[in-house]
Z-matrix of the N, CA and C atoms (Angstrom, degrees):
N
C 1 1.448
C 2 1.529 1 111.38
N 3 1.699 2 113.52 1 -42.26
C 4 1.484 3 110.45 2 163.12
C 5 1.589 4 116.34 3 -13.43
N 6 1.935 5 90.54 4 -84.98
C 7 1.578 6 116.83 5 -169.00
C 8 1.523 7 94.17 6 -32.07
N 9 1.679 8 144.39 7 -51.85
C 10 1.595 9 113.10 8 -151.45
C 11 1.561 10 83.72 9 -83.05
N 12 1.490 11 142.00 10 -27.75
C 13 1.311 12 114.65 11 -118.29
C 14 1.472 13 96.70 12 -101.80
N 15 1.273 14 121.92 13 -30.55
C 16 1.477 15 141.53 14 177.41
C 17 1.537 16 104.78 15 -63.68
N 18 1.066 17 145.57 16 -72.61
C 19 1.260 18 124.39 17 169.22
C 20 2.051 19 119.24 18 -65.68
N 21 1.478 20 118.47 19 17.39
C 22 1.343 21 110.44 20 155.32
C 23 1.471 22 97.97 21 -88.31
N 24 1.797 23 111.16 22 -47.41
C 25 1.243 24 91.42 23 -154.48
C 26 2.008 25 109.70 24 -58.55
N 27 1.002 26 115.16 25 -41.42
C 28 1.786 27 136.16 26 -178.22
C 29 1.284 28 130.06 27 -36.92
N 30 2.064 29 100.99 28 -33.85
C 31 1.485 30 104.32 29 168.61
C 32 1.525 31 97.21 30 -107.28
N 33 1.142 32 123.05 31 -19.31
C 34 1.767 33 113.82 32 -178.61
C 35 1.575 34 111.58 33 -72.02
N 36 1.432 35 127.84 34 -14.65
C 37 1.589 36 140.62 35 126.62
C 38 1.066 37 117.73 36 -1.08
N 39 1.915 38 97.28 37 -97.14
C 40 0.793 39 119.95 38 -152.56
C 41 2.258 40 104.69 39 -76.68
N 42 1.317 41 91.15 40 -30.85
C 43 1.627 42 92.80 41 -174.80
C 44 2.136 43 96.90 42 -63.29
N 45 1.569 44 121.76 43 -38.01
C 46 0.865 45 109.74 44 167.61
C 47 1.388 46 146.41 45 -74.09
N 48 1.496 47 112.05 46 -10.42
C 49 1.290 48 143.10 47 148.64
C 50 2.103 49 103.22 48 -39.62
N 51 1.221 50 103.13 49 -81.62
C 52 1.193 51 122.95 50 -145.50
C 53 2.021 52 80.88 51 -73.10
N 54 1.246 53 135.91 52 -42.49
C 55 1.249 54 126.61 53 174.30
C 56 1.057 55 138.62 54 -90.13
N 57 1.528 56 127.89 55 14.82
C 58 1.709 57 143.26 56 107.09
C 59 1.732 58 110.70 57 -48.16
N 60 1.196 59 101.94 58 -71.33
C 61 1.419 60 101.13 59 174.40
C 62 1.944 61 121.24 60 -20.04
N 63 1.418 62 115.85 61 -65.78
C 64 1.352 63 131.19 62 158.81
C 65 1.007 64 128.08 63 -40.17
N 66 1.507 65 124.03 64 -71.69
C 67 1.259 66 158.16 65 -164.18
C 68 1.621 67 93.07 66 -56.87
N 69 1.568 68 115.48 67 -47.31
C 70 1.780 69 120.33 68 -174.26
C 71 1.015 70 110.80 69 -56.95
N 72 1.812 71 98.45 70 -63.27
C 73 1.669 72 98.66 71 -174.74
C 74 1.728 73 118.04 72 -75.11
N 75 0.998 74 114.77 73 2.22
C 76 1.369 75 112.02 74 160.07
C 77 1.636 76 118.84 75 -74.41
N 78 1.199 77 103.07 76 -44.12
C 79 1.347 78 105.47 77 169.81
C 80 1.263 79 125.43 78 -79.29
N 81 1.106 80 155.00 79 -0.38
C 82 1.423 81 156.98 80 109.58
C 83 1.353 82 106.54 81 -47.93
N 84 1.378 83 147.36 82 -52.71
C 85 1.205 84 115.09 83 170.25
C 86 1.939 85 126.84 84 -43.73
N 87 1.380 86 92.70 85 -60.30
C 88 1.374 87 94.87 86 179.46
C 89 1.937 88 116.34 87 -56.45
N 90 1.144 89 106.41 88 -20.15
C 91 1.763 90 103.49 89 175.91
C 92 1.461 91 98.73 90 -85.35
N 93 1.009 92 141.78 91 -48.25
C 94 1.653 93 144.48 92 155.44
C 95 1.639 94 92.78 93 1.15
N 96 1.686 95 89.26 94 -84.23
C 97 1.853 96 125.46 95 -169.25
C 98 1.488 97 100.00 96 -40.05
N 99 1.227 98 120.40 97 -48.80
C 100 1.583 99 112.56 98 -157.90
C 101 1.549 100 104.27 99 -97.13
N 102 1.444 101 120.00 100 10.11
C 103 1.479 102 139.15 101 -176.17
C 104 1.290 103 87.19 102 -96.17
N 105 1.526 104 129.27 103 -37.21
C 106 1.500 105 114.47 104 -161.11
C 107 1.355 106 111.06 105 94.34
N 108 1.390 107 120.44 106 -20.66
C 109 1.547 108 106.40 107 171.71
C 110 1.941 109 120.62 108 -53.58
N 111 1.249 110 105.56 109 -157.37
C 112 0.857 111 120.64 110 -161.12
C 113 1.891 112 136.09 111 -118.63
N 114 0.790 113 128.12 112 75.25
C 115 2.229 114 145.37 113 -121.94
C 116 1.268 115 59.92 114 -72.17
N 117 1.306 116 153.18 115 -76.69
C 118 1.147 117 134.04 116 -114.54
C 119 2.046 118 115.24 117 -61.26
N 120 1.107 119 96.14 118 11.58
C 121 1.418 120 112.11 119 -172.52
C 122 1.605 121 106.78 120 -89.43
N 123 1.495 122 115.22 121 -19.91
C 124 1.296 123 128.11 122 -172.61
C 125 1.566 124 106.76 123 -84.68
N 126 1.228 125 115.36 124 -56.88
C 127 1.675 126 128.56 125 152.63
C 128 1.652 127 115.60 126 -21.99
N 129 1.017 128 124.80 127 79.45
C 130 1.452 129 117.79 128 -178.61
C 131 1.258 130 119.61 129 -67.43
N 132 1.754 131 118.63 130 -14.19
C 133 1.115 132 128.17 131 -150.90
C 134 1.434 133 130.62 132 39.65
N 135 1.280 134 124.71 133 42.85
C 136 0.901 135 141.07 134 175.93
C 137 1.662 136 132.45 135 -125.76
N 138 0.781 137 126.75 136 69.12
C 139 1.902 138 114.52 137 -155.17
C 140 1.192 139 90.80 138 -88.02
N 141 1.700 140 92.56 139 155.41
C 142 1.599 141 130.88 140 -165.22
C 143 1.487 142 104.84 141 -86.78
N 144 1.349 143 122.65 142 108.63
C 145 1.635 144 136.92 143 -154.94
C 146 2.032 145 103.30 144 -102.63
N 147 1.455 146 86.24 145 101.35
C 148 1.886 147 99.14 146 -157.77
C 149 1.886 148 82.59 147 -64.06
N 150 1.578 149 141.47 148 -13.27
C 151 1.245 150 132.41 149 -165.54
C 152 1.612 151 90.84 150 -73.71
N 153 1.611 152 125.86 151 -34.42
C 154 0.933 153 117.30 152 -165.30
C 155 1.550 154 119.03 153 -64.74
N 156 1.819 155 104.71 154 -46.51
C 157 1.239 156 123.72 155 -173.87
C 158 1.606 157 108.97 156 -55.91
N 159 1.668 158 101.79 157 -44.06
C 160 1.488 159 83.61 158 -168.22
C 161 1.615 160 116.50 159 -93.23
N 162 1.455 161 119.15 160 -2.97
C 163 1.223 162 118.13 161 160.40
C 164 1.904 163 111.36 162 -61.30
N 165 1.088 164 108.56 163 -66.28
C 166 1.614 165 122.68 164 166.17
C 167 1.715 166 109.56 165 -15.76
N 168 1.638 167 108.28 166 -53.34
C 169 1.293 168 118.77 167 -167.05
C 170 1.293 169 110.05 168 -64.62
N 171 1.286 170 107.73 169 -65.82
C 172 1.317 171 149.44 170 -165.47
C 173 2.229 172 94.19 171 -49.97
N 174 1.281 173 85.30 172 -69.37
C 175 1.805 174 96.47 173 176.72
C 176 1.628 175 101.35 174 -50.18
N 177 1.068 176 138.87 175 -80.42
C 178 1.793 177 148.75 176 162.69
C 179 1.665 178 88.87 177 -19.31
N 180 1.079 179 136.18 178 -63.02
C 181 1.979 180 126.41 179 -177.52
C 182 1.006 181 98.86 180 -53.60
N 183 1.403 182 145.23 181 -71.41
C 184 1.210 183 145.09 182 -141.03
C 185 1.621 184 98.69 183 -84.94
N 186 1.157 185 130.63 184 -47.99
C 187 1.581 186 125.51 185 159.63
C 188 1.535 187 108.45 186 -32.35
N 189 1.356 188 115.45 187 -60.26
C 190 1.390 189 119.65 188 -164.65
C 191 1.751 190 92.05 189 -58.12
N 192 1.170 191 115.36 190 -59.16
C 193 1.555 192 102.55 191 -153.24
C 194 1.565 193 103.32 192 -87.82
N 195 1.287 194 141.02 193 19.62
C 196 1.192 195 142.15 194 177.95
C 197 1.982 196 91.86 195 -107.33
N 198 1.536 197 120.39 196 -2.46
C 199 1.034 198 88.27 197 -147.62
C 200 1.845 199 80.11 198 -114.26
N 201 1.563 200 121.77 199 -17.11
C 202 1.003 201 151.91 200 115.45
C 203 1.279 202 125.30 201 1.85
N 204 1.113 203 113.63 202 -55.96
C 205 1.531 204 134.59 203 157.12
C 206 1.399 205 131.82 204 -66.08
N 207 1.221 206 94.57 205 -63.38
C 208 1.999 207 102.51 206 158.19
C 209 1.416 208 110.30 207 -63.78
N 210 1.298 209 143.06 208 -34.68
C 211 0.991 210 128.97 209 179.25
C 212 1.386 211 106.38 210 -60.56
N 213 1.441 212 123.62 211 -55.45
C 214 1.915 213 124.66 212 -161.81
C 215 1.659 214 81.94 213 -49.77
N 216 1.298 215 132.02 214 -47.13
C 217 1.395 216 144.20 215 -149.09
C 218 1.371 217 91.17 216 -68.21
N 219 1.068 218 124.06 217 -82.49
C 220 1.384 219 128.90 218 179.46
C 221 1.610 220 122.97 219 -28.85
N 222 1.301 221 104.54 220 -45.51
C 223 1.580 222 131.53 221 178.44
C 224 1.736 223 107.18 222 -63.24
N 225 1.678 224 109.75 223 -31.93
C 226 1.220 225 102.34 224 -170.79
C 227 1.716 226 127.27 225 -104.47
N 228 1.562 227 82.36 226 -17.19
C 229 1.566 228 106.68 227 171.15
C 230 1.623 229 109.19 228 -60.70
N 231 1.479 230 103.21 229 -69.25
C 232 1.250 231 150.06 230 -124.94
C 233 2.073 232 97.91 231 -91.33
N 234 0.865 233 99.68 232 156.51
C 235 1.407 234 94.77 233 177.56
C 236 2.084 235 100.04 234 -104.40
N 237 1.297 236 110.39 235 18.39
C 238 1.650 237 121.08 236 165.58
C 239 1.052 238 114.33 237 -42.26
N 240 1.367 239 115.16 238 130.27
C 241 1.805 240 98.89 239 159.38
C 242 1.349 241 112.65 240 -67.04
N 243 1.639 242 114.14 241 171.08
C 244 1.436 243 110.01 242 176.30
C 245 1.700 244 123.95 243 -49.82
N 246 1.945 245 107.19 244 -41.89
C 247 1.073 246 116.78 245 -138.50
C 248 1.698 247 89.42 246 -81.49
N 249 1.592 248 106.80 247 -47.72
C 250 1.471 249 114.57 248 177.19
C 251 1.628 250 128.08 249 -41.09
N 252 1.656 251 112.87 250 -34.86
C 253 1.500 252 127.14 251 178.63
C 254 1.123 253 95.90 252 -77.10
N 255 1.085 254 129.31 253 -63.14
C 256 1.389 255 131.27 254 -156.57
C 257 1.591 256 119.25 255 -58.15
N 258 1.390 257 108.89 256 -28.38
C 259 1.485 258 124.72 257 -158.60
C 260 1.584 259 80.99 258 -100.48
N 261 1.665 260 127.17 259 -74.44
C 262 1.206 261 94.98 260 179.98
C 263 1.115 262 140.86 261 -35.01
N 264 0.992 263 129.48 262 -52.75
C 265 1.727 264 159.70 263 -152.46
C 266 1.706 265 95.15 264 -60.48
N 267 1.161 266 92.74 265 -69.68
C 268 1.549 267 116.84 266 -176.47
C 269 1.985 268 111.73 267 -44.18
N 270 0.911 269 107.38 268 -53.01
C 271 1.794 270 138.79 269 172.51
C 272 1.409 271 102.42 270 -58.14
N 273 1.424 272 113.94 271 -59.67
C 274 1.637 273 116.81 272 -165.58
C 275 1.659 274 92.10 273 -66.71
N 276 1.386 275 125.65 274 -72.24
C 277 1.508 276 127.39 275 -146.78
C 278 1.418 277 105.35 276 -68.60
N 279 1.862 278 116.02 277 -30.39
C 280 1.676 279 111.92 278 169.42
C 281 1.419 280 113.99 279 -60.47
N 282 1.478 281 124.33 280 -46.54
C 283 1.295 282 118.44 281 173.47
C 284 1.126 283 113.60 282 -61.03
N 285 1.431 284 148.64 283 -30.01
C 286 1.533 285 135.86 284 -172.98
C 287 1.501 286 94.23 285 -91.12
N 288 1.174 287 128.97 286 -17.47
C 289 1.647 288 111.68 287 157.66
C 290 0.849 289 145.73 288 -82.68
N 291 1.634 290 114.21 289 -8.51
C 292 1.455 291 119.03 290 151.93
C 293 1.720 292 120.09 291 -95.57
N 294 1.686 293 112.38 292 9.14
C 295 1.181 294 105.39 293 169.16
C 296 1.476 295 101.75 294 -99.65
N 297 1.017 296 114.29 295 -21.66
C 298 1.912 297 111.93 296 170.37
C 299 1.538 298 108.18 297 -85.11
N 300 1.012 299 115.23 298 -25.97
C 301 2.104 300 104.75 299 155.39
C 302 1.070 301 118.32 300 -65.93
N 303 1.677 302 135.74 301 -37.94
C 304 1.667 303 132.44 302 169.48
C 305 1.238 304 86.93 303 -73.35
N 306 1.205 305 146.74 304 -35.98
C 307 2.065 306 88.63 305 178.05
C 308 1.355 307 117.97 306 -110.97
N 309 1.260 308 121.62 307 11.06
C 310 1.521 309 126.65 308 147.65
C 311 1.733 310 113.78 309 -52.55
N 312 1.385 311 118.12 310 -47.26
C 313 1.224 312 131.68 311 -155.72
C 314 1.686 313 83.25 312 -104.07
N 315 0.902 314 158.19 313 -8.10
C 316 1.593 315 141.14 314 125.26
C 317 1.281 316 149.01 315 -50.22
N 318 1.773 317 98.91 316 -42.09
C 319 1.474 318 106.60 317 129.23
C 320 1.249 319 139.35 318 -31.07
N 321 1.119 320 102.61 319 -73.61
C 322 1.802 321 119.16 320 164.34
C 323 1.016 322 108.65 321 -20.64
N 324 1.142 323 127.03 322 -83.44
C 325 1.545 324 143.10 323 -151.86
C 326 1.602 325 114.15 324 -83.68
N 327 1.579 326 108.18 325 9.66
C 328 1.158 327 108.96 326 168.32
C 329 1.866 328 114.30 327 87.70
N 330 1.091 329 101.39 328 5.71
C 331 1.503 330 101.31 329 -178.87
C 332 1.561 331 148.74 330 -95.64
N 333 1.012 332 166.67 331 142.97
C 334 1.774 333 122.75 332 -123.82
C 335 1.575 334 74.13 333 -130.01
């Protein structure tokens, strides 16, 4: 009975998470609206640039598995334990790939 009930309870969570979540800001928008204010406040003017996300992603994968790599490396050289190379390894090369995606993606966007 576990096996069904643990993944009902896990997405019925998360599906109730995300439909409060909605449901709120819908309703503050519309009291906004019927206040007479002004939506244009919702408009950030800004749209969400999927080149960013999947460069971002993509850079963070290749960190992970380069780091994956140095670790077995590290592990085999090295008198490391497995768990220690690996965890560093893994940690060090994801973080320098998302610090070499912020300034790729600053570039990008035109920013000095």
């Amino acid at each position: 009975m576990e096996e069904v009930l643990i993944p009902l309870i896990v997405f019925g969570t998360i599906f109730g998470v995300f439909f409060v979540f909605l449901s709120t800001r819908n309703k503050e928008r519309l009291a906004l609206i019927d206040k007479g204010a002004d939506a244009s406040m919702f408009n950030t003017g800004k749209k969400y640039n999927w080149k960013n996300f999947t460069l971002s992603a993509g850079m963070f994968l290749i960190g992970i598995g380069l780091g994956v790599m140095v670790g077995a490396i590290l592990e085999s050289v090295t008198n490391l334990e497995e768990g220690i190379a690996y965890t560093f390894s893994i940690f060090l090369f994801a973080g320098l790939a998302l610090v070499i995606y912020y300034f790729i993606a600053k570039k990008m966007n035109g920013e000095s």
